[in-house]
C-alpha positions as CSV (number, residue, x, y, z in Angstrom):
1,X,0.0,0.0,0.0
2,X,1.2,3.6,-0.4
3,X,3.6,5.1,2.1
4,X,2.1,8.4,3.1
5,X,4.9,11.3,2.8
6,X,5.8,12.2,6.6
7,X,7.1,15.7,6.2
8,X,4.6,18.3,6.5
9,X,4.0,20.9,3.6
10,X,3.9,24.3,3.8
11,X,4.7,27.5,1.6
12,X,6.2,30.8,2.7
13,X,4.1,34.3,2.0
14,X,6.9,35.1,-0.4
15,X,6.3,32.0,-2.5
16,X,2.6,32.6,-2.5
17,X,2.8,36.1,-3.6
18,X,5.0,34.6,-6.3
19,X,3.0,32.3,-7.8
20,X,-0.2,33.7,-7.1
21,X,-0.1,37.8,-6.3
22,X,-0.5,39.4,-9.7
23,X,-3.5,36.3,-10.5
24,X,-5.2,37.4,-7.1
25,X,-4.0,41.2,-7.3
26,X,-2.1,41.4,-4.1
27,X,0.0,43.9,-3.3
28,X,1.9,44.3,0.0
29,X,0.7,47.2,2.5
30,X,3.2,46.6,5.6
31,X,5.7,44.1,6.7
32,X,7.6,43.4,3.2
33,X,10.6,42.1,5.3
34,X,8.4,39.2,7.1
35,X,7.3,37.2,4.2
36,X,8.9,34.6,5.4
37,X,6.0,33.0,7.7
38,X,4.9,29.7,6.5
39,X,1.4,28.9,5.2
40,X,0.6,25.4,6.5
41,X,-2.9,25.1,5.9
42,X,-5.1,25.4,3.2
43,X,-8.1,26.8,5.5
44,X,-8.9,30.7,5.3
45,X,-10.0,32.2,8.3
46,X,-12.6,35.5,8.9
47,X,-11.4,36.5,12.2
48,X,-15.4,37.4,12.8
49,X,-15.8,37.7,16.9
50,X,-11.8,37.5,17.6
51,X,-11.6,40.9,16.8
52,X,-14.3,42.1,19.6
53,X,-11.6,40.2,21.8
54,X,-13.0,36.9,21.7
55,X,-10.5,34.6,21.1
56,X,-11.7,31.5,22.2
57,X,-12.3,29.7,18.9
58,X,-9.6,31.4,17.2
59,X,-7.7,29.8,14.5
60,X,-4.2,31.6,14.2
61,X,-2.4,29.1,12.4
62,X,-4.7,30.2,9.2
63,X,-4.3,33.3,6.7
64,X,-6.8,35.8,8.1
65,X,-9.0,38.0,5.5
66,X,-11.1,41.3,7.0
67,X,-13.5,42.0,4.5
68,X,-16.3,43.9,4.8
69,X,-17.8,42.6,8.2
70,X,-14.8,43.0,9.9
71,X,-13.9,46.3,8.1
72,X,-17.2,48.0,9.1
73,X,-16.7,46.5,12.9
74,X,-13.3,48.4,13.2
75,X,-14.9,51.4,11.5
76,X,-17.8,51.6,14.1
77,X,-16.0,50.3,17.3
78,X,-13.6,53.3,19.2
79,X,-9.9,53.1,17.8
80,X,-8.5,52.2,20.9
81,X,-10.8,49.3,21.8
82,X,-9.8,48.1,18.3
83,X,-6.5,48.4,18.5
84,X,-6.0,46.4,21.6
85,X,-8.2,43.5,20.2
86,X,-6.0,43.2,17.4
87,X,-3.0,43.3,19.3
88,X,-4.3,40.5,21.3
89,X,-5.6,38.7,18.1
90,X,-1.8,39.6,16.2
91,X,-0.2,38.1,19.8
92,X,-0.3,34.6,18.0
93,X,3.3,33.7,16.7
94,X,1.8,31.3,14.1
95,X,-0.2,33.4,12.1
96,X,1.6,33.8,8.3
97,X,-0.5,37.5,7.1
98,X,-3.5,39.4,7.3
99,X,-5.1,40.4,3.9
100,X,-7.6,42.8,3.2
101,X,-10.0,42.2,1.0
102,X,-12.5,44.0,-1.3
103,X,-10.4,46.9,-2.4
104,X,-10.5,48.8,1.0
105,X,-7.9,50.6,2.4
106,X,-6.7,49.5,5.3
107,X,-7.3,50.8,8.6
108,X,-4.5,52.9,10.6
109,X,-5.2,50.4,13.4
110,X,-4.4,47.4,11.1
111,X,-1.2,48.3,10.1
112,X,-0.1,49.4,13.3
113,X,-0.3,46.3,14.8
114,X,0.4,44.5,12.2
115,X,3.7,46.2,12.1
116,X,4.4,45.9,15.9
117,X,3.7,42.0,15.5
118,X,5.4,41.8,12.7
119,X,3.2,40.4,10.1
120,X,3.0,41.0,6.8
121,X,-0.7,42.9,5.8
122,X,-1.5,42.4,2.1
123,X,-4.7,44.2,0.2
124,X,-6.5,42.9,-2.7
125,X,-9.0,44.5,-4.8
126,X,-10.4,40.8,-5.0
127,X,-14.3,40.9,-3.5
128,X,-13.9,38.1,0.0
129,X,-16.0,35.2,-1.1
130,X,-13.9,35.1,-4.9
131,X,-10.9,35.7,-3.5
132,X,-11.0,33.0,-0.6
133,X,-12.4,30.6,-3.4
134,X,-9.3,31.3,-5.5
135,X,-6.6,31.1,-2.7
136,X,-8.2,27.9,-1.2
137,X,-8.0,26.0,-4.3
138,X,-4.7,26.9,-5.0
139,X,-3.5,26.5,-1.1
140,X,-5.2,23.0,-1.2
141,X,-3.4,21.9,-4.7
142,X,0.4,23.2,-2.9
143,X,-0.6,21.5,0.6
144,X,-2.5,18.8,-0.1
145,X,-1.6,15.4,1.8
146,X,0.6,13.6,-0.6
147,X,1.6,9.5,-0.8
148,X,3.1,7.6,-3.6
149,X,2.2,4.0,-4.8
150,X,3.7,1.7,-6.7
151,X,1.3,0.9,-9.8
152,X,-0.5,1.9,-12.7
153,X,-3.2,4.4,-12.8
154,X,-6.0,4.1,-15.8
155,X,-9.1,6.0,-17.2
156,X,-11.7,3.2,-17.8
157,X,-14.4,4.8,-18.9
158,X,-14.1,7.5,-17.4
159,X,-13.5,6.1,-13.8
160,X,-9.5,5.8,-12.1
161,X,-9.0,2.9,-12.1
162,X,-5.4,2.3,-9.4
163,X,-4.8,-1.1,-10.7
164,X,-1.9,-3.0,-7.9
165,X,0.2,-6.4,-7.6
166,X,3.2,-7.9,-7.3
167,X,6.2,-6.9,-9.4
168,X,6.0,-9.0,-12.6
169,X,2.3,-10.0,-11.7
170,X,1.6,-8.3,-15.1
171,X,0.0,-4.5,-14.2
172,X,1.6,-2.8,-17.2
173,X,0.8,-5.5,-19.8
174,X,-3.0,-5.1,-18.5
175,X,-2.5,-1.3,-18.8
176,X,-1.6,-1.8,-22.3
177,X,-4.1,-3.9,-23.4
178,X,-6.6,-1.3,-21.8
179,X,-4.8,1.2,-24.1
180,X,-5.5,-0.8,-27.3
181,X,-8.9,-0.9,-26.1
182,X,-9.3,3.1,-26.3
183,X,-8.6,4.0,-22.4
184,X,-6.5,6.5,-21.3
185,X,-3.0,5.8,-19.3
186,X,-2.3,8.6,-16.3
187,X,0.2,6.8,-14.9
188,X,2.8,3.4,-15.0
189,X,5.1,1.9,-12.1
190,X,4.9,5.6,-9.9
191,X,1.5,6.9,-9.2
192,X,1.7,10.7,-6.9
193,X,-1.7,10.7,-5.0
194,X,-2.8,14.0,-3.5
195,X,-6.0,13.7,-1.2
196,X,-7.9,17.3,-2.2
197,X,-11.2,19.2,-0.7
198,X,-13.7,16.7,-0.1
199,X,-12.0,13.6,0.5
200,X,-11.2,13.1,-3.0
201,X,-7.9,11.6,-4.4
202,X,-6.1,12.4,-7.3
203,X,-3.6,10.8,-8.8
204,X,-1.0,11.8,-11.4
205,X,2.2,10.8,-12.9
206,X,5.9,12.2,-11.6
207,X,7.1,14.7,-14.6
208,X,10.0,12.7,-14.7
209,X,8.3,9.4,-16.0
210,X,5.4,10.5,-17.3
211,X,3.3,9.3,-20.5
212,X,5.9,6.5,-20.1
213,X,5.3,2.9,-19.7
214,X,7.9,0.5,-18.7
215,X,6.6,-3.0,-20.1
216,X,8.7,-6.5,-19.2
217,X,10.3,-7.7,-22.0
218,X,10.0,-4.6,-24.3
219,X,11.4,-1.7,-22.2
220,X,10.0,2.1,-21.8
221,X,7.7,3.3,-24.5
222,X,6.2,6.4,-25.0
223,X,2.4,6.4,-24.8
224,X,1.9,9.7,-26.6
225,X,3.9,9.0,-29.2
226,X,2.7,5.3,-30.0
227,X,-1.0,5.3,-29.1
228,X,-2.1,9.5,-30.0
229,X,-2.9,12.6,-27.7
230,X,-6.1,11.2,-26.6
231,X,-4.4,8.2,-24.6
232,X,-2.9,10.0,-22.0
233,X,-3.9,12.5,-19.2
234,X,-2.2,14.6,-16.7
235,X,-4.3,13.2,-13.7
236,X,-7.3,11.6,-12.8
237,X,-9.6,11.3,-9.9
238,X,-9.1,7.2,-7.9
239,X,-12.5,5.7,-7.6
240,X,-11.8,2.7,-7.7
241,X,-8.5,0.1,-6.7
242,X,-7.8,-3.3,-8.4
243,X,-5.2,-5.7,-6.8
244,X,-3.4,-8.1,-9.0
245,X,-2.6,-11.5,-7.2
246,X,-0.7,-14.7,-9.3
247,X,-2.4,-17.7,-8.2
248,X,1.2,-19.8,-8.3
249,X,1.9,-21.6,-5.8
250,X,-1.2,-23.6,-4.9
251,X,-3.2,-20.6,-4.1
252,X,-6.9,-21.3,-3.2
253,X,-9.4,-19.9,-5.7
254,X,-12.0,-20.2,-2.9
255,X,-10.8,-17.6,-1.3
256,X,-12.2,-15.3,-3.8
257,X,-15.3,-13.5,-4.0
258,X,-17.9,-15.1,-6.6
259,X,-21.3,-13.6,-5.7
260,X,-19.9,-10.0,-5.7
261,X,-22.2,-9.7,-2.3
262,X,-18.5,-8.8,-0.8
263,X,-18.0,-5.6,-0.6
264,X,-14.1,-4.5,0.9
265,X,-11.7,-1.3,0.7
266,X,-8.6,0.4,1.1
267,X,-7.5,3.4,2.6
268,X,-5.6,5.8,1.0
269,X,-4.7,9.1,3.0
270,X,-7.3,8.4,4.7
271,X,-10.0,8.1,2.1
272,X,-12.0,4.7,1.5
273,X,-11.7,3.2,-1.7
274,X,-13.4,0.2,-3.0
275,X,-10.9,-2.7,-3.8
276,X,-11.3,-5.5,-5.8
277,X,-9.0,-8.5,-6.2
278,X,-8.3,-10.5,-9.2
279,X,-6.5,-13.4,-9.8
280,X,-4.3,-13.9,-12.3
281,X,-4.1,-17.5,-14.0
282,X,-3.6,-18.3,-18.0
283,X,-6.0,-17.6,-20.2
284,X,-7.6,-14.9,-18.2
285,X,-8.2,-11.6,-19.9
286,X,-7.7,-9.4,-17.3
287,X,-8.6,-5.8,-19.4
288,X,-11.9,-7.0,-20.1
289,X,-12.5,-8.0,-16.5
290,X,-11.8,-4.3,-14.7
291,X,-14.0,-2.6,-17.4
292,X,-16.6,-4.7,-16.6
293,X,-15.7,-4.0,-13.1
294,X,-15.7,-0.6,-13.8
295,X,-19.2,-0.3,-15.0
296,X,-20.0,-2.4,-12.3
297,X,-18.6,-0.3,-10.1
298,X,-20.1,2.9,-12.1
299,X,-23.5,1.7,-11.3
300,X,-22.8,1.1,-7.7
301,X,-21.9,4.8,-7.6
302,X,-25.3,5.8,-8.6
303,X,-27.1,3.3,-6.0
304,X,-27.5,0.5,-8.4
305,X,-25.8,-2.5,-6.5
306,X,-26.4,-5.5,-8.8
307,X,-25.6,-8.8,-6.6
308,X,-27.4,-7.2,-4.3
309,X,-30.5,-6.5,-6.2
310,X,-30.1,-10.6,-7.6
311,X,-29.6,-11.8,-4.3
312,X,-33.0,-9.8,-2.9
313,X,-35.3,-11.5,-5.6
314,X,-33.6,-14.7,-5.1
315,X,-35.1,-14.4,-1.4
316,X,-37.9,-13.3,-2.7
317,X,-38.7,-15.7,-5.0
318,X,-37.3,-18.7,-2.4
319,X,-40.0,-16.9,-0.1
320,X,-43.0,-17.2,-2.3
321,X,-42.4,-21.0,-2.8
């Protein structure tokens, strides 16, 4: 199974501003020697209540946006009151900036204590709900939880397909044959898997290797070159995981599932994923047995479970007799 990737991710305001300031119009108000604070979370926060002083719920380790609510608040509330809030608030070493949205210019009281903490205050003319839509996708794709597996990731009609085994067990020849059949390879032997919002996973290839296949007996071939443009893709949502096992040896076939009432999964960065298992003996014709699985699988995802559905009118039927 994949090795999840121990060292935590983060991304300096610098680097943000970098790849993303002129897209999201930021432009630096104070602090332009501390962008060096990490951004270690992909969560935005409205400070909301914290700046009245209530810092109970508080979430400092998050990029903190005062848009209109909170610019209003310090507009109404006495200078002094608000000031000492947000030194309070601004006390928290962990906190990487403070950006205002909205195109409002920010208040005296803001930049003072952002510059006696500190922290770096940025502006955008960005309104808050687009903005925080914009930097939390891109936050999420930079500091997404990240594990590697060995394997081949396929588009079977339109479902990713993780397909696993044993070396030599015969996961790149099945990956080929699904490419003659008009699939679509995302990745061979090295699949990177990023868990994103909503407890999806996504997997894609390492820039190194891919479009490449390395096949047993034939060596690395290029994809793009040999099977056209519309065989390969960048990356691919895994919906579904497919576990290669060789039967030599004296394995016992009864050990595998033939009703399909079975249902089992695997965990991948913490996300379930149904599994299946296949054995592999001669003569079997493995690509034709994970498309089927795939539409199987396709209609399961819309609440159509068929060994289910069979086994209930079995019952049924046994019943009336």
């Amino acid at each position: 199974m994949p090795d999840t990737k121990a060292s935590a991710k983060a991304i300096t305001v610098r680097e943000l501003l970098k790849s993303r300031g002129r897209v999201l119009g930021l432009k630096v108000v104070a602090g332009a020697k501390n962008l060096s604070g990490k951004i270690t979370v992909s969560e935005i926060n409205r400070p909301g209540l914290a700046i009245a002083g209530h810092l109970e719920q508080f979430r400092s380790e998050r990029i903190q946006i005062i848009g209109q609510g909170e610019y209003a608040y310090c507009l109404k509330e006495e200078e002094k009151k608000v000031h000492a809030s947000l030194q309070k608030m601004f006390a928290y070493s962990d906190i990487p900036c403070v950006i205002v949205t909205g195109g409002l210019k920010p208040l005296p009281a803001i930049k003072e204590a952002c510059r006696k903490a500190g922290i770096p205050l940025l502006a955008t003319s960005f309104d808050t709900s687009s903005f925080i839509r914009e930097l939390t996708i891109f936050l999420d794709d930079k500091l997404a939880a990240i594990t590697y597996a060995h394997g081949v990731l396929v588009s079977v009609y339109g479902l990713g397909v993780l397909i696993q085994g044993d070396s030599g067990v015969g996961k790149s020849e099945c990956a080929l044959e699904l490419l003659k059949r008009g699939h679509i390879l995302i990745a061979d032997d090295v699949v990177e898997i990023k868990r994103r919002i909503g407890y999806m996973l996504v997997g894609n290839s390492p820039k190194n290797i891919k479009h490449y296949m390395e096949v047993r007996g034939l060596g690395i071939i290029d994809v793009e070159l040999l099977f056209g443009i519309g065989s390969i893709l960048d990356q691919s949502l895994i919906e579904m995981h497919v576990k290669l096992e060789s039967v030599a040896g004296g394995t016992n076939l009864a050990t595998y599932d033939r009703t399909g009432l079975q249902s089992s999964e695997v965990v991948i960065l913490d996300v379930p994923v149904p599994s299946l298992r296949l054995p592999v003996t001669p003569g079997r014709n493995l690509a034709v047995l994970i498309e089927v699985a795939s539409l199987n699988q396709r209609l399961k995802n819309q609440g159509y479970f068929t060994a289910k559905k069979f086994n209930e009118k079995l019952i049924r039927e046994m019943g009336n007799k």
